[in-house]
C-alpha positions as CSV (number, residue, x, y, z in Angstrom):
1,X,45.8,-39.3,-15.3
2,X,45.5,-41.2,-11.7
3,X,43.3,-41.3,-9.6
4,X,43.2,-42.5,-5.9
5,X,44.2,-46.6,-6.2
6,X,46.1,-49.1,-4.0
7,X,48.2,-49.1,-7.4
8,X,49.9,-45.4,-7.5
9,X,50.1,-44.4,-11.8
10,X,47.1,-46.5,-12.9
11,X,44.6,-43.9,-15.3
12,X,41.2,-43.8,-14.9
13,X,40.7,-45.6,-18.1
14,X,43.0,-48.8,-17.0
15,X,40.5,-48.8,-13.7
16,X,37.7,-48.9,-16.1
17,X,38.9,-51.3,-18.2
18,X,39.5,-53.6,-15.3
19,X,35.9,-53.3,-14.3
20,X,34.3,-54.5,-17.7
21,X,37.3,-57.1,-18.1
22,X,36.2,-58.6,-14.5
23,X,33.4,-60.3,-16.4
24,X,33.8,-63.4,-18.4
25,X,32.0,-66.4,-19.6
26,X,32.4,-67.9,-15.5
27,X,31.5,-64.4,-14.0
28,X,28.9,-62.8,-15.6
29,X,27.2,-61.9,-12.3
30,X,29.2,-60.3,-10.1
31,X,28.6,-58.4,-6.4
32,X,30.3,-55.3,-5.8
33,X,33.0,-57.0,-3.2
34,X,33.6,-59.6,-6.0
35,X,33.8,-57.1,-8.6
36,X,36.7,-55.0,-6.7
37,X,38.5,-58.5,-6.0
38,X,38.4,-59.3,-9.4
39,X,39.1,-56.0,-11.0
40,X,41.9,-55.5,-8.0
41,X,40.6,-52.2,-7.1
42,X,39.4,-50.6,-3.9
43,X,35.6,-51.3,-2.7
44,X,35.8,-47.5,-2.9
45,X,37.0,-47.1,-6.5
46,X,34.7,-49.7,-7.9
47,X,31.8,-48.8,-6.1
48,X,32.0,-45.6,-8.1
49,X,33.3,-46.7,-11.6
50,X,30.4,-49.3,-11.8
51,X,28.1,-46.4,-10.6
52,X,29.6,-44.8,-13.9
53,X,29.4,-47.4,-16.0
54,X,25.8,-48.6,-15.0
55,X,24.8,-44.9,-15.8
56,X,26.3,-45.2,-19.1
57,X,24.4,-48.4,-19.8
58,X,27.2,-50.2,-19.8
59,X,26.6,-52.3,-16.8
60,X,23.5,-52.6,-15.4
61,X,22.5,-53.6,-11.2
62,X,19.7,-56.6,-11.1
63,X,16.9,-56.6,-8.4
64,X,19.9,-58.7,-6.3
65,X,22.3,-55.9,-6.7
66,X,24.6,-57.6,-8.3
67,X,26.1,-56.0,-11.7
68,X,26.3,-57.8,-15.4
69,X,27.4,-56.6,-18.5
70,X,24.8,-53.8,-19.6
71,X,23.2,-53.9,-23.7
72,X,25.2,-50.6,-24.0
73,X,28.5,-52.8,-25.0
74,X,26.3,-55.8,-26.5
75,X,25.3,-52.0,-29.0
76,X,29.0,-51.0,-29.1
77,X,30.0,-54.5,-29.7
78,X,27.6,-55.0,-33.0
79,X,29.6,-51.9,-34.5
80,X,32.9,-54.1,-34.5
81,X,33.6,-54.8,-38.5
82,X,33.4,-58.5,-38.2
83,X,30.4,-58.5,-36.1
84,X,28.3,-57.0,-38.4
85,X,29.6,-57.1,-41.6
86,X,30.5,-61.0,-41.6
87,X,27.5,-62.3,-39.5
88,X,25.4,-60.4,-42.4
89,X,27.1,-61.7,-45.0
90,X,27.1,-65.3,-43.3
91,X,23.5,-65.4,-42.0
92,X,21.5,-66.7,-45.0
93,X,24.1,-69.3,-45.9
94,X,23.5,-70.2,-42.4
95,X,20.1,-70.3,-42.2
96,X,20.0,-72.6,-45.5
97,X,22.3,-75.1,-43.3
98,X,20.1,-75.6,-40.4
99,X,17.6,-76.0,-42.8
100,X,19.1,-78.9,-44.5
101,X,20.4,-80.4,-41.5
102,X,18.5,-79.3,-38.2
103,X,21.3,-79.3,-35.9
104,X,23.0,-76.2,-34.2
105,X,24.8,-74.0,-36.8
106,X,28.0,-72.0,-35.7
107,X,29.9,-69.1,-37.3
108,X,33.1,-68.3,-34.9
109,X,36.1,-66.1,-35.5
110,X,39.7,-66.3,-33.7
111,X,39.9,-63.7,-31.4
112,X,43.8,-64.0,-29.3
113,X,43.8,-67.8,-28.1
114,X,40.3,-68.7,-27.7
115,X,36.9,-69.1,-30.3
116,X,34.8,-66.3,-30.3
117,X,31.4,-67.2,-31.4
118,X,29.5,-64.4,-33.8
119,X,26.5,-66.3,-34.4
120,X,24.7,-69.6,-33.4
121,X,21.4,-71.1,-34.8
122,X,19.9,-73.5,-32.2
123,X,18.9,-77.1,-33.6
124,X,16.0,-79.7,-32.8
125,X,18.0,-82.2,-31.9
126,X,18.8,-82.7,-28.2
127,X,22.2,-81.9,-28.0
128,X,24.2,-80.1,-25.3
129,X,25.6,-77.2,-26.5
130,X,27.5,-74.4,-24.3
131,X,28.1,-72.1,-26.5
132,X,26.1,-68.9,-26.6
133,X,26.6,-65.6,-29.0
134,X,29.4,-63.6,-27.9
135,X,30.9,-66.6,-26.1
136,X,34.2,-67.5,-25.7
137,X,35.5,-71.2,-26.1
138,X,38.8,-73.1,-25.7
139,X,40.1,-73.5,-29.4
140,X,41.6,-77.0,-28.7
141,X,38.2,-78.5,-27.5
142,X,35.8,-77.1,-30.2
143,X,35.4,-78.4,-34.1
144,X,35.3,-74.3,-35.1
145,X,38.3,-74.1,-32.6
146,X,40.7,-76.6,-34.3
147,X,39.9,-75.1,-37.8
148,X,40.9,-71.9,-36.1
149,X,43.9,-73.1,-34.1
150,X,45.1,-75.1,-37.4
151,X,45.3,-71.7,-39.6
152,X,46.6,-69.6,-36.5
153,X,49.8,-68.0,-36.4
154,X,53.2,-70.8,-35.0
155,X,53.3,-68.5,-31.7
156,X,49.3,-68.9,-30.9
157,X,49.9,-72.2,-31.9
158,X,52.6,-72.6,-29.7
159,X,50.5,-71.0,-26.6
160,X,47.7,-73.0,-26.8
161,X,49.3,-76.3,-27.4
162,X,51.5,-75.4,-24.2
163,X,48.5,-75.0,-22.0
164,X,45.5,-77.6,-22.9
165,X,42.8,-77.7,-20.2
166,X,40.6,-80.8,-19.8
167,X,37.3,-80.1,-20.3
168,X,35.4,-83.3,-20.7
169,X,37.5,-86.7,-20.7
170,X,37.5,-87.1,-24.2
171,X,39.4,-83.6,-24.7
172,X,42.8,-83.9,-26.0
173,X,45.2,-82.5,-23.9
174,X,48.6,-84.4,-25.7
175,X,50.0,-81.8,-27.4
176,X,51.5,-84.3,-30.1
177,X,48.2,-85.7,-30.8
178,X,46.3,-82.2,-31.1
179,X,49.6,-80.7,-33.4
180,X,48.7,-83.9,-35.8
181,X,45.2,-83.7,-35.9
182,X,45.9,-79.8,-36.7
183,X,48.1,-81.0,-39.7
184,X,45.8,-83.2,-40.6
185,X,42.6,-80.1,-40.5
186,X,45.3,-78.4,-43.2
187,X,44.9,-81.4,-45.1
188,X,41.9,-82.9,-44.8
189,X,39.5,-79.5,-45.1
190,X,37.6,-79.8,-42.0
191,X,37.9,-80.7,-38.3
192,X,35.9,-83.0,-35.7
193,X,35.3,-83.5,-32.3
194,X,33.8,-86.1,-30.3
195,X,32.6,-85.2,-26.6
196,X,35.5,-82.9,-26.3
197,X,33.6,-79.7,-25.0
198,X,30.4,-81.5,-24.0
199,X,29.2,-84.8,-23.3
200,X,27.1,-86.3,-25.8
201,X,27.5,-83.3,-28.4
202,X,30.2,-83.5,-31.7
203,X,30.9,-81.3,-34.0
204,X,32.2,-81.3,-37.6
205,X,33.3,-77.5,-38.9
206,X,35.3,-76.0,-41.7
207,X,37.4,-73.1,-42.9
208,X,35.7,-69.6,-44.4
209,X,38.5,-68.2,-46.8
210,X,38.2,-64.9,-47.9
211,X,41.0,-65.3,-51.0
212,X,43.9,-66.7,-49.2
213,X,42.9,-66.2,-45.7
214,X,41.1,-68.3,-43.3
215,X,38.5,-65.3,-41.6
216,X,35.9,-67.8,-39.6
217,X,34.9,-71.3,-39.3
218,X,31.4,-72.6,-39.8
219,X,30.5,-75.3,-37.6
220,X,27.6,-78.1,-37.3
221,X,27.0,-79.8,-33.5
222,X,25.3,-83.3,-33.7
223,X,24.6,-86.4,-31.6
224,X,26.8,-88.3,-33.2
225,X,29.4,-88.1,-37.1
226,X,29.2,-92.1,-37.9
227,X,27.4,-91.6,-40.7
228,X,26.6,-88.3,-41.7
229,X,30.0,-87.1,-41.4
230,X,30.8,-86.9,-45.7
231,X,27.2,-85.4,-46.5
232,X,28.1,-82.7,-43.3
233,X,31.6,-81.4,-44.5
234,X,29.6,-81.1,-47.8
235,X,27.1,-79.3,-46.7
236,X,29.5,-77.1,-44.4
237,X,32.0,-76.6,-47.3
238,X,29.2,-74.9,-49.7
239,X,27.8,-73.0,-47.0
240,X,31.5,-71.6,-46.4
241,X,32.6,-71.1,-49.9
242,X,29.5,-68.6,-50.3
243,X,30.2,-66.7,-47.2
244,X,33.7,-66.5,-48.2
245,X,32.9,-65.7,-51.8
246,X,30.0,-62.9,-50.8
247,X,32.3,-61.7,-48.1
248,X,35.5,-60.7,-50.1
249,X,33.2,-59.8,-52.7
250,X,31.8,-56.8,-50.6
251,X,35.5,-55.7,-48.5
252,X,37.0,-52.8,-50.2
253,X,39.7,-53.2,-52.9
């Protein structure tokens, strides 16, 4: 079914669609004229699909009367299988890792070409970290990212080594340089990063297998991997062999 649109045989549900996909990790705020722009819809249109929506809880106006994303989808969003039933699973495991190290824990999942991140456990020790639950990173600039990236599909492969974004000027953006240190996450069990999201922040993460199949990463952020980097990957590999064990343990047969 259409509706009245600049864009004759678009549904009602594409136009909705467009309105929740108009925010993203750089536009979670958005005005109504900037939420039409972005969504490419009339003023019209989105005045009255975010009306909609913000009844439905699933945007809500602030005091500024600007719109964000509403805890209606943060609820709907906590239904998704591996929300809930992996970030249950992994949560002690994770909780016995900051404890033994202190630093900022992460649990992230692949989700098309970028790191989705299902859980984070903030550290003590000062180090920038962007990365916030539900947050979306570049794969080739994150430690979970490149354990991702390295057990991805050859055609997400292919997409993300064909379009690497600077973020920091320590992030590797020479695609033959990434594709080896890929080969050598395969190898080697675990992947690093120096500065290449955030200054002054590195990471060190490793594969969660449930049987044969890479399902998250688990990730540590610290000031620096000189020379905890062995007792890390150690640390990060039990963690991730119980939440792998615990987690194929409870999937249906």
């Amino acid at each position: 079914m259409a509706g009245n649109t600049s864009r004759p045989g678009v549904s009602v549900a594409s136009r909705v669609l467009a309105v929740l996909g108009a925010f993203d990790d750089a536009h979670r705020s958005l005005s109504l004229t900037q939420l039409a722009a972005r969504a490419d819809l009339p003023l019209a249109t989105a005045h009255r699909l975010a009306g909609e929506l913000t009844g439905f809880g699933a945007l809500r106006r602030t005091p500024s009367g600007a719109y964000v994303i509403g805890r209606r989808m943060w609820s709907l969003g906590l239904l998704a299988p591996v929300q809930t039933d992996l970030r249950e699973t992994a949560s002690p495991f994770l909780h016995d890792l900051y404890a033994a190290t202190l630093a900022t824990v992460h649990l992230a999942v692949r989700d098309a070409d970028q790191v989705l991140y299902l859980d984070r456990i903030a550290g003590h020790r000062s180090v920038p970290v962007v990365s916030t639950v539900g947050s979306r990173l570049p794969m080739h600039a994150t430690g979970v990212g490149k354990v991702l990236l390295a057990h991805a599909p050859a055609d997400v492969q292919q997409a993300v080594l064909a379009s690497l974004s600077r973020v920091t000027p320590y992030t590797v953006t020479h695609a033959p340089r990434l594709r080896e240190q890929l080969r050598r996450v395969r190898s080697d069990g675990y992947a690093t990063t120096v500065e290449e999201m955030s200054l002054g922040a590195c990471s060190v993460a490793v594969p969660v297998f449930a049987g044969q199949r890479v399902e998250a990463a688990l990730g540590i952020v610290v000031p620096t991997l000189k020379r905890d980097r062995a007792r890390l990957v150690s640390a990060l590999q039990v963690a991730a062999h119980g939440i792998g064990r615990s987690y194929a343990a409870d999937q249906p047969v």
